[in-house]
C-alpha positions in Angstrom: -56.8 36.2 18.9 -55.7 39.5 19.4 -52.6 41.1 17.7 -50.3 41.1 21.3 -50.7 37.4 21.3 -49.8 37.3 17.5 -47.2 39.3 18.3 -45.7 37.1 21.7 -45.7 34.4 19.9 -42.1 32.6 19.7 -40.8 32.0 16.1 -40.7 28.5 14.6 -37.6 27.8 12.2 -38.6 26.8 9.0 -37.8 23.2 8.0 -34.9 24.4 5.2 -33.3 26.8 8.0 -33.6 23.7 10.5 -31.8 20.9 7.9 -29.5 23.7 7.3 -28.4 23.9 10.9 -28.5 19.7 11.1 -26.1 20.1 8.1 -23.9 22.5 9.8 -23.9 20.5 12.7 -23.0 17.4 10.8 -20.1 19.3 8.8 -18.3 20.3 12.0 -18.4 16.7 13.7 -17.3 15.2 10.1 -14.5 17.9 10.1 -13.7 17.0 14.1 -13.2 13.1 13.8 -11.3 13.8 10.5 -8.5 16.2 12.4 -8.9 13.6 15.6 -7.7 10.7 13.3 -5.4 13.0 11.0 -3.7 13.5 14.7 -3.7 9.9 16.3 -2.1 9.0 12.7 0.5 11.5 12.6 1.7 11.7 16.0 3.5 8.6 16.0 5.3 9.3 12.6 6.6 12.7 14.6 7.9 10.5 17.4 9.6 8.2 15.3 11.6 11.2 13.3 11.5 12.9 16.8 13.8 9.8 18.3 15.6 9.4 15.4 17.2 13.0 16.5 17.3 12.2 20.2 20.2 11.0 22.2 19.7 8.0 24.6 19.9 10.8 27.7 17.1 13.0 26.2 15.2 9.9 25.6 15.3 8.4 29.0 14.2 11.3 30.1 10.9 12.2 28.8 10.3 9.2 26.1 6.5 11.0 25.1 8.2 14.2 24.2 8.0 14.4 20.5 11.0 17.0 19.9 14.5 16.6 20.7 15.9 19.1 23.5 19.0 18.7 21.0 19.6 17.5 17.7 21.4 14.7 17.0 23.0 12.5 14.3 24.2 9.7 16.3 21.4 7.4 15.4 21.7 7.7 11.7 25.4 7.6 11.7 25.4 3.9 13.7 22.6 2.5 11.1 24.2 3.3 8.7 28.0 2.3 9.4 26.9 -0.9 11.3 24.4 -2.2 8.4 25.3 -2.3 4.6 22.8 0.0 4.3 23.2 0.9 0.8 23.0 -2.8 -0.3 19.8 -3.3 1.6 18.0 0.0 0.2 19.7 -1.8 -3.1 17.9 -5.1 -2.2 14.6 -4.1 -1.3 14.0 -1.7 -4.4 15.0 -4.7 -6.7 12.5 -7.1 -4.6 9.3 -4.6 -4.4 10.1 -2.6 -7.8 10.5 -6.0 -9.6 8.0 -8.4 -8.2 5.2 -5.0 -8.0 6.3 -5.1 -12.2 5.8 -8.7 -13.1 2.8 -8.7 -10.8 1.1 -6.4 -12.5 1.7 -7.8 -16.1 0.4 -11.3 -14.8 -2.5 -9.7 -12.7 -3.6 -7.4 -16.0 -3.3 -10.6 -18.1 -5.6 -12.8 -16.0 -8.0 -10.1 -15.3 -8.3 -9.0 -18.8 -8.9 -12.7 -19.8 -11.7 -13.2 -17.1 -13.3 -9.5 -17.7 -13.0 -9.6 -21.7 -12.8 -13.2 -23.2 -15.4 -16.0 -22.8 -14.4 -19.4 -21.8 -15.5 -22.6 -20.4 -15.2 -22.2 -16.7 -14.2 -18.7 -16.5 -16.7 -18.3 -13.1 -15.0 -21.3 -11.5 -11.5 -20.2 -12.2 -12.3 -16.2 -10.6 -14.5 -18.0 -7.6 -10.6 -20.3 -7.6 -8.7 -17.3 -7.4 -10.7 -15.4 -5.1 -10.6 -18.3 -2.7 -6.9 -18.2 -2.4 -7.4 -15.1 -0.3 -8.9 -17.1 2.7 -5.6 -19.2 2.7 -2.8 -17.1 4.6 0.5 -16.8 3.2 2.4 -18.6 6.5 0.5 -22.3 5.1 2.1 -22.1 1.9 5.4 -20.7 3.2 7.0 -24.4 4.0 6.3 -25.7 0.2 7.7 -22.8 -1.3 11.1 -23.1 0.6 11.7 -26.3 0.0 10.8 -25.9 -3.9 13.0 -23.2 -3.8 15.7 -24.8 -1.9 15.8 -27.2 -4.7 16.1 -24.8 -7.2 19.0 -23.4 -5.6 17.3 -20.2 -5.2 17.5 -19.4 -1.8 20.0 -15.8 -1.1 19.0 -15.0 -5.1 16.8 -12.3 -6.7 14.4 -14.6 -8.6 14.0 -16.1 -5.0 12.7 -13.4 -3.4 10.5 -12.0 -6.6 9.0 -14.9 -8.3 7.1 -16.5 -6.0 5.7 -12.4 -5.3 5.2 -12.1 -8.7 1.4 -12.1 -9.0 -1.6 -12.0 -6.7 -5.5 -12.7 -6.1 -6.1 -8.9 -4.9 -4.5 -7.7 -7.5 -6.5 -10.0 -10.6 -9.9 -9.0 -8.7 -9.3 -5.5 -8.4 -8.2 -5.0 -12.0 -11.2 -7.3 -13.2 -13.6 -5.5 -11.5 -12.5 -2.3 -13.5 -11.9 -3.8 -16.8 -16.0 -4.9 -17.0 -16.8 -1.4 -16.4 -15.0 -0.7 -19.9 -17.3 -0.6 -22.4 -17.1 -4.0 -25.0 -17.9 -1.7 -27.8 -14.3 -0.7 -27.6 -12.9 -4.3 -28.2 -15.4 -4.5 -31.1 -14.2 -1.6 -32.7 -10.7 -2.5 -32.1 -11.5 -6.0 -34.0 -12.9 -4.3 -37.2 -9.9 -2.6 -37.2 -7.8 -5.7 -37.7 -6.8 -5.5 -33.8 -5.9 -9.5 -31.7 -6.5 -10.0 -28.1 -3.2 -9.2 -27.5 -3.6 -5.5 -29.0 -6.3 -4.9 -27.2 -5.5 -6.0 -24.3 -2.1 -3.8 -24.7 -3.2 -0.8 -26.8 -6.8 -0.2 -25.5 -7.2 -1.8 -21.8 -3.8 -0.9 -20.7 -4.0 3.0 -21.2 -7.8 3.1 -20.0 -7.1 1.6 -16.7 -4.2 3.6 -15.6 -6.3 4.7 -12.2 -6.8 0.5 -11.2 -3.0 0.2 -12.3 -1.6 3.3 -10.2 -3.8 2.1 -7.2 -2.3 -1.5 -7.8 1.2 -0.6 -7.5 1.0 1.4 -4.9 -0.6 -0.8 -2.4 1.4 -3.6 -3.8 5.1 -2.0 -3.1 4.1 -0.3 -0.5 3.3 -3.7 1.2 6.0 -5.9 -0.2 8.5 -2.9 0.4 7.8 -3.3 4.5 7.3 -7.3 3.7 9.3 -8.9 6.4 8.9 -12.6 6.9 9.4 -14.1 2.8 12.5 -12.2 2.7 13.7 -13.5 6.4 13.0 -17.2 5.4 14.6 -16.8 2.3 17.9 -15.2 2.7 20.3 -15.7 5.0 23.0 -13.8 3.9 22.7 -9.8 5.0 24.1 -9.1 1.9 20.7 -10.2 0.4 18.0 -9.4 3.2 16.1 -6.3 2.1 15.9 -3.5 4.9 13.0 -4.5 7.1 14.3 -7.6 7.7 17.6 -6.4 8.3 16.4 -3.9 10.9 14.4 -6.2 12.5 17.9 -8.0 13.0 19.2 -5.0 13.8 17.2 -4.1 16.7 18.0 -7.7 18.3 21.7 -6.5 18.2 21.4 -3.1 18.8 20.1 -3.5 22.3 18.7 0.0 23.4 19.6 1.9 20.4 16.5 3.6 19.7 17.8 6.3 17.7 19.4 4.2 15.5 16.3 1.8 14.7 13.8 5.3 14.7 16.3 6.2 11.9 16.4 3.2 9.5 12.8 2.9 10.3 12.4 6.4 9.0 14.6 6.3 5.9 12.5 3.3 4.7 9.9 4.9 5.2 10.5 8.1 2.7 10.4 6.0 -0.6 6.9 4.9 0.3 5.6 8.1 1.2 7.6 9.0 -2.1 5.4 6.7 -4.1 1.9 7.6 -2.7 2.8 11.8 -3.3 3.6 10.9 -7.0 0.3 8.0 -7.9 -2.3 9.8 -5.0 -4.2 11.3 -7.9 -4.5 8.2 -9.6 -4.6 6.2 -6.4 -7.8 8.0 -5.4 -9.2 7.7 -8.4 -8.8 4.1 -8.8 -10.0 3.3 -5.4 -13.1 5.3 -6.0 -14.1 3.5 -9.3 -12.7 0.0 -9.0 -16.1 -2.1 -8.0 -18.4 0.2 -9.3 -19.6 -1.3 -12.5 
C-alpha cells in the first residue's frame, strides 16, 4: 500500500471521541425536554396571574394572551370584598397547618413502631395500612359524616382536622427511611438509660428531618387545595377554607375571571411559599426515602 493511499484514507473517530459526542448529544436533548416541560408547566401559572390583571374587555379579546394590554385591580378588589376572604385564608391555614402537625406525630409514631420495635404481626399490620391506599377517600366519605354529624362536629375545627389527621403515605414513606437508620443507634441510646419514647423523640426525630420536610410539604400542599372534605363538612362560609369557597365563588360570580384568576392566585403563594423554604430538604428526602 503506497503512502497516497495511506494518506487518502478518511479518519475514523476513536471510540472515546465517538461516546463523547453520544454524550453531548444526549446532554442537549436532556436539557431540551427539561426547558419544553419547564415551559408547558409555567405558562399557565403566567396566564392565571396574567388574568388576574386583565379586565373582562381585554380578556374577550385575546383570551391566549398572557399579559395584560392594562393593569388592573378589579379582580382582586371583588374577591376580596365579596368573600370573607381573611376568614377563609384564616380557615384553611388552621385546617392544613393543624391536621399536616398531628399527621405527622401519628405518621412518625406508627412508622417508628413498624421500622424499630418487633411485634407479633407487625407485617400484617404495614401490608393493612398499605392496603388502605387502594380504597379512595369518596367510599369512606358517607361514614365519616354521619359519625361526625353525631358528634356535633360538623362547621368545627376538630371536624375538618381529625379525621386528616394521619395517613397511609405518610407511615410508609417515613418507615421506609427510618430502616435505613442504623439500629446501632437505638442500642447505644439503650446503654445509655434511653426508653422507646427517647429514642424515638431524641434520636429518630432529628435524623429524619429530610422524610419529615418532604412529608409536610406534600401533605399541606394537598390538604391546603383539598376541596371536597371541607365542602361536605361545612356549610357555613364562615368555616369553608378558600378552595372551597372559590369554587362557590365561581358559581356566583358568573364571568368574573379576574376575580377567580385572583383568589386562585393568592392561594396559591403560601404553597409556593412552603416548597421555596423545605426544597432543600424536600429533595433530599425524596431522593433517600426507599433506598434502604
Amino acid at each position: 500500500m503506497t503512502t497516497s493511499s495511506l494518506m487518502m484514507r478518511p479518519r475514523v473517530p476513536s471510540w472515546p471521541a465517538a461516546a463523547n459526542a453520544v454524550r453531548k448529544s444526549l446532554n442537549i436533548i436532556s436539557w431540551l425536554i427539561v426547558v419544553v416541560t419547564a415551559i408547558a408547566v409555567i405558562i399557565p401559572f403566567l396566564w392565571m396571574i396574567g388574568v388576574a390583571f386583565r379586565t373582562p374587555a381585554d380578556l374577550y379579546s385575546d383570551p391566549a394572551r398572557i399579559y395584560p394590554a392594562h393593569i388592573s385591580l378589579a379582580g382582586f378588589r371583588a374577591v376580596l370584598t365579596q368573600l370573607p376572604f381573611v376568614r377563609l385564608i384564616v380557615n384553611s391555614f388552621v385546617y392544613a397547618g393543624g391536621a399536616t402537625v398531628l399527621l405527622v406525630l401519628f405518621d412518625s409514631m406508627t412508622a417508628f413502631a413498624l421500622a424499630r420495635l418487633r411485634f407479633r404481626g407487625q407485617n400484617v399490620v404495614f401490608i393493612v395500612i398499605l392496603a388502605t391506599l387502594m380504597v379512595p377517600f369518596q367510599v369512606t366519605l358517607v361514614p365519616v359524616f354521619l359519625t361526625l354529624f353525631h358528634l356535633h362536629w360538623l362547621n368545627s375545627y376538630q371536624g375538618l382536622i381529625v379525621p386528616r389527621a394521619t395517613s397511609a403515605l405518610g407511615i410508609f414513606l417515613l418507615r421506609q427511611f427510618f430502616i435505613r437508620i442504623p439500629r446501632d443507634l437505638d442500642e447505644a441510646a439503650r446503654i445509655d438509660g434511653a426508653n422507646t419514647f427517647t429514642i424515638y423523640w431524641r434520636v429518630i426525630m432529628p435524623l429524619a428531618k429530610p422524610a419529615l420536610a418532604s412529608l409536610v410539604v406534600i401533605q399541606f400542599m394537598a390538604l391546603w387545595n383539598d376541596f371536597l372534605w371541607p365542602l361536605v363538612v361545612t356549610s357555613n362560609i364562615k368555616m369553608r377554607t378558600l378552595p372551597s369557597a372559590l369554587t362557590l365563588f365561581s358559581s356566583q360570580a358568573g364571568v368574573d375571571h379576574a376575580a377567580l384568576m385572583a383568589g386562585a392566585a393568592i392561594s396559591l403563594s403560601p404553597l409556593a411559599l412552603a416548597f421555596l423554604l423545605a426544597q432543600r430538604f424536600f429533595v433530599q428526602g425524596v431522593a433517600t426515602t426507599g433506598i434502604k
